[in-house]
C-alpha positions as CSV (number, residue, x, y, z in Angstrom):
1,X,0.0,0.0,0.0
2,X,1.1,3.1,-1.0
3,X,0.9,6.5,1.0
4,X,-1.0,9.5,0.0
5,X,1.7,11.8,0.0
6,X,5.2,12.5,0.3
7,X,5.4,13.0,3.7
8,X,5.1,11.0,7.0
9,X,5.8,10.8,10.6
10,X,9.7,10.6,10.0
11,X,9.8,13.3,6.9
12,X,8.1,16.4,8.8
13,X,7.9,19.5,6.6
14,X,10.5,22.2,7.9
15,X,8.0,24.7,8.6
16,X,7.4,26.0,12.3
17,X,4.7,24.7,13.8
18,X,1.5,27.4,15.1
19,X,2.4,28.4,18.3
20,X,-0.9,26.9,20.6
21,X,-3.1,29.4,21.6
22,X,-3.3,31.2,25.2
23,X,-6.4,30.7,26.9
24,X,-7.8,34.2,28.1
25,X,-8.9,32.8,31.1
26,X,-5.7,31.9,32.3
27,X,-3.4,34.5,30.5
28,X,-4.3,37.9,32.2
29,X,-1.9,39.5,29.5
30,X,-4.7,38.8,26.5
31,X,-7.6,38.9,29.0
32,X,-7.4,41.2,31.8
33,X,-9.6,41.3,34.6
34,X,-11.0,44.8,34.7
35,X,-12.5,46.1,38.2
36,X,-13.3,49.8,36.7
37,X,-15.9,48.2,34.1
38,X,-19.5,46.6,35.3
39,X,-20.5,43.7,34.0
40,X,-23.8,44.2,31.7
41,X,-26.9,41.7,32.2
42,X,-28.8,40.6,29.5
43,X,-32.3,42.1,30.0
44,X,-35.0,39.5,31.0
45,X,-36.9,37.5,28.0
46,X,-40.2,39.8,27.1
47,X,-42.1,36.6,26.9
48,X,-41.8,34.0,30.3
49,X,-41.7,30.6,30.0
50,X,-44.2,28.4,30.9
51,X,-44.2,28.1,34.9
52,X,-45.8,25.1,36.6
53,X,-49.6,24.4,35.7
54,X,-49.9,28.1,33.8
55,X,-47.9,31.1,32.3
56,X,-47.4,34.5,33.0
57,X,-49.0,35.2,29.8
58,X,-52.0,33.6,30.2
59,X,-52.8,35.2,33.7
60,X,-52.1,38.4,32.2
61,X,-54.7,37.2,29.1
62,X,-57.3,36.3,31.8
63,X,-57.1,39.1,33.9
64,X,-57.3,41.2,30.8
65,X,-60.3,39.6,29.6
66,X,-62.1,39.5,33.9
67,X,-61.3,43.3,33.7
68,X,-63.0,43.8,30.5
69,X,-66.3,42.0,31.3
70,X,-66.8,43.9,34.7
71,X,-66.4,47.0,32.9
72,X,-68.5,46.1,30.2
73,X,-71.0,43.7,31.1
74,X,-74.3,43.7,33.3
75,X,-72.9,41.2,36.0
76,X,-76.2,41.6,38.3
77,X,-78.5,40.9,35.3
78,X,-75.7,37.6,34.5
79,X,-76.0,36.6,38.2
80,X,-80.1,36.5,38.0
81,X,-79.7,34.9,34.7
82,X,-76.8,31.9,36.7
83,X,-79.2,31.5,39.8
84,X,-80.9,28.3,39.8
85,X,-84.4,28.3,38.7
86,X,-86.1,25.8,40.8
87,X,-85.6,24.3,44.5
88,X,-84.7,21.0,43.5
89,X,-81.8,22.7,41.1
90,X,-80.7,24.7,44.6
91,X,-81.0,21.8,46.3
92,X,-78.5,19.9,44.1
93,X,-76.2,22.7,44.0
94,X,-76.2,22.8,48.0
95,X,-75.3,19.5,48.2
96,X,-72.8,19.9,45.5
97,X,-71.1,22.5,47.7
98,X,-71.0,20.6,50.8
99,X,-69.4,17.6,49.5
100,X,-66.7,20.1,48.0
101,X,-66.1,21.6,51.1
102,X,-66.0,18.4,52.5
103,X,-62.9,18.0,50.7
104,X,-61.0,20.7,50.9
105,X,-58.3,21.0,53.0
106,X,-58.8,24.7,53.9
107,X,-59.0,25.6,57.4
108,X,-62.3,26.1,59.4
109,X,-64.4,24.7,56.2
């Protein structure tokens, strides 16, 4: 088997070799440690990540949207429309409530 080229391990060119390059970190000639300068911070991203069961974002939407409809709406005439229309329907929303409090873990409830 032939080789590629001309040269190999025992017939090096004669040119110098790149001198390695310093690493700034270590080198405080190339990379000195200023105390006169503050370091900048990169501002915070405009739009937050997704945090647990919700986002920023979409509180901000919602809130937005709860302002809005007790600004604009008729939220007495809404509440007459929500009650319930017989006994029996106030009776299953009673008990609804109770066995919800039953569960909570709130004090006092």
């Amino acid at each position: 088997m032939k080789p590629r080229s001309n040269i190999s391990a025992t017939n090096l060119p004669d040119e110098p070799r790149p001198k390695p390059i310093d690493d700034p970190r270590e080198n405080p000639d190339i990379n000195p440690i200023r105390e006169d300068v503050e370091t900048v911070k990169e501002p915070p991203p405009k739009k937050l990540a997704q945090m647990g069961e919700g986002s920023y974002e979409g509180t901000e939407r919602y809130a937005k949207r709860v302002k809005k409809y007790l600004k604009d709406a008729d939220v007495d005439a809404d509440a007459k429309a929500a009650a319930p229309k017989t006994a029996a329907e106030a009776a299953g929303l009673k008990r609804a409530e109770v066995e919800a409090a039953s569960r909570s873990r709130a004090p006092g409830k």
